[in-house]
C-alpha positions as CSV (number, residue, x, y, z in Angstrom):
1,X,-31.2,30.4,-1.1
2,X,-28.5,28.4,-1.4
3,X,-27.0,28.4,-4.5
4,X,-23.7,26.0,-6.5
5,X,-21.9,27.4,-9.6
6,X,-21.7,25.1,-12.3
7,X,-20.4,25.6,-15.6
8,X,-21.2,29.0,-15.2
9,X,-24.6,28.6,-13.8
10,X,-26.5,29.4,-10.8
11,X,-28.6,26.3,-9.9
12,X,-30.9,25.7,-6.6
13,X,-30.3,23.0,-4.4
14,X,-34.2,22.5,-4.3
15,X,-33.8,22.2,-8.7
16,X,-31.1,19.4,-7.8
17,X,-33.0,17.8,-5.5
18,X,-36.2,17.4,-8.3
19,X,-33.7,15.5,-10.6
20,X,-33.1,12.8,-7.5
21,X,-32.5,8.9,-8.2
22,X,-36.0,8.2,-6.3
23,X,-37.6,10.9,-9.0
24,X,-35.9,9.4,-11.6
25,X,-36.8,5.8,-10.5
26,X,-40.7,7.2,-10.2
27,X,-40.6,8.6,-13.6
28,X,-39.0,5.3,-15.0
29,X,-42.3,2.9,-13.5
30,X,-44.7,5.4,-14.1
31,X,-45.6,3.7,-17.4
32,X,-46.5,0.7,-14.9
33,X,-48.4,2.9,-12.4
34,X,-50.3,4.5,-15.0
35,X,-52.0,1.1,-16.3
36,X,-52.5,0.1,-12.8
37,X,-54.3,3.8,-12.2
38,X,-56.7,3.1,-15.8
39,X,-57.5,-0.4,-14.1
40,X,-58.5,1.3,-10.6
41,X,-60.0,4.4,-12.0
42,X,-62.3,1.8,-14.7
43,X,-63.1,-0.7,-11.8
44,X,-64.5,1.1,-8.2
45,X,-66.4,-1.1,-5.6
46,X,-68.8,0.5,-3.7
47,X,-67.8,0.9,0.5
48,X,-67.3,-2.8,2.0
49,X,-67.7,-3.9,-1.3
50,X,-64.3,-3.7,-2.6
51,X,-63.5,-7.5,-3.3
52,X,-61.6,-7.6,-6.7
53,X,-59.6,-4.3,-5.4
54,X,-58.6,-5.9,-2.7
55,X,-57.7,-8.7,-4.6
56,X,-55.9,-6.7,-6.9
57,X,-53.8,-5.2,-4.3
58,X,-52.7,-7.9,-2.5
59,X,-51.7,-9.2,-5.8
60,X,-49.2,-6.4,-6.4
61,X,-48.6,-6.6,-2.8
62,X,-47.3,-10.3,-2.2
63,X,-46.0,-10.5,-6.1
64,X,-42.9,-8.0,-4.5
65,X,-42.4,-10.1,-1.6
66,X,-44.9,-8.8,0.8
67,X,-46.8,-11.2,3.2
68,X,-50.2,-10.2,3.1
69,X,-53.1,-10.3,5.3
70,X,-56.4,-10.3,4.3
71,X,-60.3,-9.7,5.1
72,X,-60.0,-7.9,7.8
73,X,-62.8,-5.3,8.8
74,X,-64.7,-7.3,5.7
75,X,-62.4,-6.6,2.6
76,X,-59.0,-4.5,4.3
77,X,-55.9,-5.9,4.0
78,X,-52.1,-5.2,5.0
79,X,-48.8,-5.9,3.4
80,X,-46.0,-6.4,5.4
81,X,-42.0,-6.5,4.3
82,X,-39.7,-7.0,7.0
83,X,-36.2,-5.6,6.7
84,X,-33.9,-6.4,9.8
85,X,-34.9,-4.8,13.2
86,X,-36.1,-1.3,13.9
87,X,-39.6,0.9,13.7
88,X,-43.2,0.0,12.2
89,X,-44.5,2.2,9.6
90,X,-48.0,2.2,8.3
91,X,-48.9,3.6,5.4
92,X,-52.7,3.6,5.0
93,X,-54.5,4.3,1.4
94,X,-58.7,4.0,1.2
95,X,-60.0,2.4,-1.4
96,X,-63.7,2.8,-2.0
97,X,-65.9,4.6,-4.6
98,X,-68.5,6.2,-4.6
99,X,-72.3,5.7,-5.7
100,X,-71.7,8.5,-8.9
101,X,-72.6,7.9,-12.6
102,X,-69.1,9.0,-14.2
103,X,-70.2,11.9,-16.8
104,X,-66.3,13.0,-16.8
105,X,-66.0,11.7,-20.9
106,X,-62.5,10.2,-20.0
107,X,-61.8,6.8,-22.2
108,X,-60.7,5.3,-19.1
109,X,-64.3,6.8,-17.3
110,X,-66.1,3.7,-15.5
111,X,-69.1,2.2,-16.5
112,X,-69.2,-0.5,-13.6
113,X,-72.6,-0.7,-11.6
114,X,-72.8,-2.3,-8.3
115,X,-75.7,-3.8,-5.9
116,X,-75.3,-1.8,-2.6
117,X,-75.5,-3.4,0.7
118,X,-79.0,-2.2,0.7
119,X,-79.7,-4.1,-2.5
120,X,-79.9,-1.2,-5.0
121,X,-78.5,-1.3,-8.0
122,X,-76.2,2.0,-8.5
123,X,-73.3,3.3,-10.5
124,X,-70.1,3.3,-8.8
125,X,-67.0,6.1,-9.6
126,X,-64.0,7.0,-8.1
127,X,-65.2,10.4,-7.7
128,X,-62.6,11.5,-4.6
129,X,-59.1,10.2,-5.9
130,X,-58.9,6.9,-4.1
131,X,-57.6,5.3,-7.1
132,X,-55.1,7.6,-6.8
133,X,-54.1,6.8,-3.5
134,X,-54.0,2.4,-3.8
135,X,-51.9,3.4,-7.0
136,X,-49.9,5.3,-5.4
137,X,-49.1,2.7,-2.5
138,X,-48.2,0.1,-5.1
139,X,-45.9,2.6,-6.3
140,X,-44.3,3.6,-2.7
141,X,-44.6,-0.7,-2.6
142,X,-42.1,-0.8,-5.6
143,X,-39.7,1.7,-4.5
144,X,-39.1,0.6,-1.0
145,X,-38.3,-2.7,-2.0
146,X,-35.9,-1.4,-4.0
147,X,-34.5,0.8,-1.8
148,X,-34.1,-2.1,0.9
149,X,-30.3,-1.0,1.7
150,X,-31.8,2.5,3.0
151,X,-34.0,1.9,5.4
152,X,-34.0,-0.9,8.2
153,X,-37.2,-2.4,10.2
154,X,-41.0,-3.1,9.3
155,X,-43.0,-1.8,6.7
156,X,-47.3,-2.0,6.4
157,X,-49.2,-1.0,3.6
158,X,-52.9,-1.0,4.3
159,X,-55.8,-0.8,2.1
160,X,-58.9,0.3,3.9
161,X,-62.7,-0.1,3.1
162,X,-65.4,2.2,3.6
163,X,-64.0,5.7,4.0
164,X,-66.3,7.3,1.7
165,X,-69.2,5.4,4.6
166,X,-66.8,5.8,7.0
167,X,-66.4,3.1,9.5
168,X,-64.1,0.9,7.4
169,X,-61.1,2.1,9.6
170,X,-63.1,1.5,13.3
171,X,-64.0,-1.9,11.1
172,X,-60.1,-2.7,11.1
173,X,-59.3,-1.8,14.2
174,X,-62.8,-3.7,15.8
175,X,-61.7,-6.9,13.9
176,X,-58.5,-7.2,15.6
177,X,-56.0,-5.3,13.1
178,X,-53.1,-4.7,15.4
179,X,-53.5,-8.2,16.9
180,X,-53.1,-9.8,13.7
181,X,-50.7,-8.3,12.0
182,X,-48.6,-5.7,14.8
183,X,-48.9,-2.4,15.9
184,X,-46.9,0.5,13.9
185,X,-44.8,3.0,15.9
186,X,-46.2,5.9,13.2
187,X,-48.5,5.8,10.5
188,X,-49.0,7.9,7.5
189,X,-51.7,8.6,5.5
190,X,-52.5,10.6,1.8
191,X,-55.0,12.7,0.0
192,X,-55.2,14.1,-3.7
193,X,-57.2,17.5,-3.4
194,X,-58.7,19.0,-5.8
195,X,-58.7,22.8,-4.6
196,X,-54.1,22.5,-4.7
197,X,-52.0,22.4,-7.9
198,X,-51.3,19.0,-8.6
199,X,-47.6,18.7,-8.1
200,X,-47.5,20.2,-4.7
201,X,-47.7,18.8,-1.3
202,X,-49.5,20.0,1.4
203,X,-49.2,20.0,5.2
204,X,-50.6,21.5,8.5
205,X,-48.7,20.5,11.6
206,X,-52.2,20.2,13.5
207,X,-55.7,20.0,12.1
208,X,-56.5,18.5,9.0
209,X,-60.0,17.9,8.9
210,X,-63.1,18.5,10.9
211,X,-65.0,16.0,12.7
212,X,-68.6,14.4,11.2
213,X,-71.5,12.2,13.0
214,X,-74.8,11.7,11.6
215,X,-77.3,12.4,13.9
216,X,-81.2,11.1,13.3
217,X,-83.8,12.8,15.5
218,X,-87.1,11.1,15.2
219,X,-89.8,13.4,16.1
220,X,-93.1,11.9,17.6
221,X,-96.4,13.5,17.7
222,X,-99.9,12.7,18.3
223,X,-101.8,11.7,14.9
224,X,-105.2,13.9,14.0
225,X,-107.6,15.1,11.5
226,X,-105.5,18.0,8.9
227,X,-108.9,20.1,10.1
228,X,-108.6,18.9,13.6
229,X,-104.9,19.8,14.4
230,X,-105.9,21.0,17.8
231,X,-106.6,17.2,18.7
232,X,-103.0,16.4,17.6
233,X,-99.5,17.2,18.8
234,X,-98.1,18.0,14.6
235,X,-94.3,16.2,14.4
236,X,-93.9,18.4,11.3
237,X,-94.4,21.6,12.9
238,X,-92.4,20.7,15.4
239,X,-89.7,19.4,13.5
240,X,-89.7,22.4,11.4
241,X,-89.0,25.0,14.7
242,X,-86.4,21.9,15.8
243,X,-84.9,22.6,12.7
244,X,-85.0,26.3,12.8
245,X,-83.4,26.1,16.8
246,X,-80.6,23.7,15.7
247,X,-79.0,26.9,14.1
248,X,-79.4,28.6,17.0
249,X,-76.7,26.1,18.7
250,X,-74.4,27.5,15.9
251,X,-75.2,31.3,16.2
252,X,-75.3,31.5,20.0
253,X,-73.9,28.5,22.0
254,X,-70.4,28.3,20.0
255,X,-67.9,30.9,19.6
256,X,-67.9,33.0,16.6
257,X,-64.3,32.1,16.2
258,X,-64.7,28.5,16.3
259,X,-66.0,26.7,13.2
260,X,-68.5,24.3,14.0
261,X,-71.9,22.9,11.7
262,X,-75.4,21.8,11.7
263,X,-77.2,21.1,8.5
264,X,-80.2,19.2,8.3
265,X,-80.0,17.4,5.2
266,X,-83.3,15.2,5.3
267,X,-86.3,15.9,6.4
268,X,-89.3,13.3,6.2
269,X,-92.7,13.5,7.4
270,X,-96.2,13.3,6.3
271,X,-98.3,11.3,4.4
272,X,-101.2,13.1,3.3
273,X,-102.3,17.2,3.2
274,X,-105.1,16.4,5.5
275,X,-103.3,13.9,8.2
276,X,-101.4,15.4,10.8
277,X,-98.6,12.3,11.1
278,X,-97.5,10.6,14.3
279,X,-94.0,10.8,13.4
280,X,-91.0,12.8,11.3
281,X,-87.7,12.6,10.6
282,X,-84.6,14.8,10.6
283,X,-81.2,13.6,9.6
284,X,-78.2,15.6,10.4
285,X,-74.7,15.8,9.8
286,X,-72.7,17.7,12.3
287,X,-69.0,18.7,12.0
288,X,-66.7,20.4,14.4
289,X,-62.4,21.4,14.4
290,X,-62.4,20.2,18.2
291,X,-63.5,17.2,20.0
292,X,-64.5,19.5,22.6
293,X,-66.6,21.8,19.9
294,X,-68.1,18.0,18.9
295,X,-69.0,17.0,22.4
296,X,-71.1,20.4,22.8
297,X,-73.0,20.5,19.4
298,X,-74.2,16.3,20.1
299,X,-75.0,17.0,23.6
300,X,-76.7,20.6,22.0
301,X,-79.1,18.6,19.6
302,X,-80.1,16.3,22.1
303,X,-81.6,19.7,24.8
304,X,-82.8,21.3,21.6
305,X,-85.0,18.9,20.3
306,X,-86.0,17.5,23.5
307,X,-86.9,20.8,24.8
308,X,-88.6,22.2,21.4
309,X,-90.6,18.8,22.1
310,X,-91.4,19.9,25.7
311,X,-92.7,23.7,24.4
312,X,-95.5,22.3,21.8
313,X,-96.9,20.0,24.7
314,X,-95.6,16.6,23.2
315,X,-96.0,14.0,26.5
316,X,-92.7,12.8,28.5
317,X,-93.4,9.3,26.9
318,X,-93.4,10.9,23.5
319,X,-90.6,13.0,23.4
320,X,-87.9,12.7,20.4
321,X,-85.5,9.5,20.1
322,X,-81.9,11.2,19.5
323,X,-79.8,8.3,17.9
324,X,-75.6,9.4,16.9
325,X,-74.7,7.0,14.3
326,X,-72.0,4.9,15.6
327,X,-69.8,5.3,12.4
328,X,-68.7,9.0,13.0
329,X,-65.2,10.4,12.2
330,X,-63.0,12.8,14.9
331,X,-61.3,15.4,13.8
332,X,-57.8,14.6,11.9
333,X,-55.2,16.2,13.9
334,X,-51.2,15.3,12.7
335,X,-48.8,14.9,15.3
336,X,-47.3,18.6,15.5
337,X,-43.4,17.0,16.1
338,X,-43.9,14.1,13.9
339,X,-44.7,16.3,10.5
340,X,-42.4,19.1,11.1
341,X,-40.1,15.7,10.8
342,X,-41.5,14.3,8.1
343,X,-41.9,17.1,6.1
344,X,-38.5,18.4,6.4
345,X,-37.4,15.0,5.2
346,X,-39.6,15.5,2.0
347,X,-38.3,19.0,1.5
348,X,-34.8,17.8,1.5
349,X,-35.3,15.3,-1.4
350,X,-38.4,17.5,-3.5
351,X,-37.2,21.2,-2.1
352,X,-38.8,23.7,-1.0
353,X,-40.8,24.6,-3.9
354,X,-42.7,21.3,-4.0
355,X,-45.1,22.5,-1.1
356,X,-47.8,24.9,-0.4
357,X,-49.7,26.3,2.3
358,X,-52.3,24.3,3.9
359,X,-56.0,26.1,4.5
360,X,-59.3,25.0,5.4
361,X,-62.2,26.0,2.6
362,X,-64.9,23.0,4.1
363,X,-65.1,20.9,6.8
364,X,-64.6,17.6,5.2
365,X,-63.9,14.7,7.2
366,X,-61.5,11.7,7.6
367,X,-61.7,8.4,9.2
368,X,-58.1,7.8,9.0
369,X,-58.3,9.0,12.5
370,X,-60.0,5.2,13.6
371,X,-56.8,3.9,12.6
372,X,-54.5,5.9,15.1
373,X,-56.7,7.0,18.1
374,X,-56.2,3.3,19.8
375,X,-54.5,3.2,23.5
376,X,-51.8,4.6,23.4
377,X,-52.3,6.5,20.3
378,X,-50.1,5.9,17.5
379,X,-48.3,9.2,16.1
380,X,-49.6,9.9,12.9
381,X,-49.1,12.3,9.8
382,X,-51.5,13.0,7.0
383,X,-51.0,15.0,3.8
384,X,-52.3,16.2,0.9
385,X,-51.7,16.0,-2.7
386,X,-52.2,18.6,-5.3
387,X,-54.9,17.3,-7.9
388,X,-56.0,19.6,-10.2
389,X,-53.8,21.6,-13.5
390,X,-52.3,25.3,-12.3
391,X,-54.8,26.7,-15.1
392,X,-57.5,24.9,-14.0
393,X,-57.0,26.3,-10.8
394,X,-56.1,30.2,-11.6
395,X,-59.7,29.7,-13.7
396,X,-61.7,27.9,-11.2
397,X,-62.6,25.0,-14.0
398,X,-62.3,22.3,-11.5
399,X,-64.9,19.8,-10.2
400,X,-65.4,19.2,-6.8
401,X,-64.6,15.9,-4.9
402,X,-67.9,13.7,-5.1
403,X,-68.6,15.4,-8.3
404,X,-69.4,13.2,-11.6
405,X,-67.3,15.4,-13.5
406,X,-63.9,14.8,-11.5
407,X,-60.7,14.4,-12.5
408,X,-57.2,14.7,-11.3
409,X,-54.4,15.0,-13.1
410,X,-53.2,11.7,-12.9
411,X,-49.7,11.2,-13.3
412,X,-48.5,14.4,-11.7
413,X,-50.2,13.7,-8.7
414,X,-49.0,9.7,-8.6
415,X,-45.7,10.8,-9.0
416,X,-45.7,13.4,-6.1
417,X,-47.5,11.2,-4.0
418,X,-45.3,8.6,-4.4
419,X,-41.8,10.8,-3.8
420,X,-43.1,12.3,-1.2
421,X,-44.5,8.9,1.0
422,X,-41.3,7.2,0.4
423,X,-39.3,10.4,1.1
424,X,-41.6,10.3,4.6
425,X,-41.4,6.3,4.9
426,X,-37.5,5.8,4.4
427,X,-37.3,9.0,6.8
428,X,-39.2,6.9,10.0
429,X,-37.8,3.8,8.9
430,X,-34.1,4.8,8.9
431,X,-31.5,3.0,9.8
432,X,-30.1,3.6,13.1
């Protein structure tokens, strides 16, 4: 380690890069952030749903000069500041809930309910840190405005429906994003995680997350008597060894060193002990690290269930309808060259110490991906953000993501997440 003598003592370049101006500046408008954060964390909108954030947003947004463009892929918007020629960067930050009842006993904990698209009436949280990530934009919003006379070309800041659904970045992208408002040369992206320390940053120069398509297999049978089952072809039989065989795919058609998943979350069929039902239902959510991996376990499903069909005498004109939901996310993979860039650029201004080793405990998934896999692709880096208290973590008294008892901790997190995107954004937008 490099080390200066001052005053007699032996200080880090990493401890002088903590006390930076941009640090400084963060910890000066975090009392800002912070009431922005209570607003967002009291006030989630359900996936597509997310009118008054998005209003919010571009209120912030075009309040520091930004023009901003709105309703695209239903509620999305984009901020753009021009400053002289040179790159596009976007910086993309979801900003949905989720339908959870809060039980986290925080004074800021929401209370909002909202009528989903398919007219229920639900509680809505931000139970996976997106209101950490929109507050954190604003605050990467505020600082490169004032940090104009470092950096030179185009800045987007996108707020993005429907990750938590995912689609709302293939919704963009569908309704003409990059015609309307340019096409970025790179593109970040951010995550708070609960499973890291908050105030650390995480990276991976490849993979980030797994892939995930929903997959409905609609088993068809022929109806009879519960006595009489001889007279019938029995859907839930026959979805039950489909089920069974599906983990088969995992166990014998997919390397053992290759994660890949099948789990059959729904299952419906029946109606009565004594009918044997014409029809049941399997819903499935499959997840892979490789689009190749993806491609097998889809095209997998389809033989196994068709087949399994086949075996228990189902006719041709009966077999299963396969049907891959249309909203499915690929795998998150950073550009390798890109993030070793970016990320030295954040060590230099946070130091070494602010980071810790990326590894894979789920296969979680991303639609950020939507965004950047366009022709040609756009080069594209996501990180993460450390959420949770060190002590929380060395004692495992953390909730999950999607849980209605999380909580990040707030301001650590906002403040790294913040130093370490504009670190990354005046990095790909400097000057020449």
């Amino acid at each position: 380690m490099n080390l200066l003598a001052v005053t007699g003592l032996a200080i880090s370049l990493s401890d002088l890069a903590v006390a930076s101006p941009l640090s400084d500046a963060i910890e000066a408008d975090y009392s800002y952030l912070e009431k922005l954060f209570q607003h967002f964390h009291a006030n989630p909108e359900l996936s597509m749903q997310e009118t008054k954030t998005s209003d919010r947003l571009a209120k912030e947004m075009s309040e520091l000069g930004y023009e901003v463009a709105r309703n695209i892929g239903k509620t999305g918007l984009v901020g753009i500041l021009e400053n002289g020629n040179g790159s596009t960067l976007l910086i993309r930050a979801d900003m949905d809930g989720l339908p959870v009842l809060e039980k986290t006993g925080l004074a800021i904990a929401s209370k909002a309910r909202q009528v989903n698209l398919e007219g229920e009436d639900m509680p809505v949280m931000h139970a996976c840190g997106h209101d950490m990530h929109i507050t954190s934009l604003i605050g990467v919003a505020r600082r490169m405005v004032e940090l104009k006379d470092q950096w030179q070309g185009t800045l987007m800041l996108l707020g993005q429906p429907a990750e938590e659904a995912l689609g709302g970045a293939k919704a963009m992208v569908a309704d003409r994003l990059y015609e309307r408002v340019g096409r970025p040369d790179f593109a970040l992206a951010m995550h708070v995680i609960a499973k890291y320390p908050a105030g650390k940053i995480v990276f991976n120069d490849g993979l980030m997350y797994s892939s995930a398509d929903t997959v409905r297999i609609t088993v068809r049978g022929i109806a009879a008597h519960g006595a009489a089952p001889h007279l019938g072809r029995d859907p839930v039989l026959i979805g039950s060894q489909i089920v069974l065989a599906l983990q088969s795919i995992i166990t014998r058609e997919v390397s053992p060193l290759e994660p890949a998943l099948i789990t059959v979350g729904a299952f419906r069929g029946g109606t009565a002990p004594n009918v044997i039902a014409d029809h049941a239902q399997l819903d499935i959510t499959v997840r892979a690290n490789t689009e190749k991996t993806r491609a097998q376990l889809l095209k997998s499903i389809e033989r196994v269930a068709t087949q399994t069909a086949r075996a228990a005498g189902v006719p041709e004109n009966l077999l299963p309808i396969i049907t891959v939901a249309d909203d499915g996310a690929p795998t998150t993979i950073n550009d390798a060259a890109l993030s070793r860039r970016v990320r030295e650029a954040m060590e230099a201004g946070m130091g070494s110490d602010a980071f810790v080793d990326w590894y894979q405990s789920d296969m979680g998934a991303e639609d950020f991906p939507d965004l950047v896999n366009v022709d040609p692709p756009i080069p594209s880096v996501y990180f993460e953000v450390g959420g949770t208290p060190p002590d929380q973590i060395a004692t495992g008294s953390w909730a999950s993501h999607h849980s209605p008892l999380f909580q990040i901790d707030a301001e650590t997190s906002i403040k790294m997440g913040v130093e370490a995107m504009t670190l990354g954004a005046l990095e790909l937008l400097s000057a020449p």
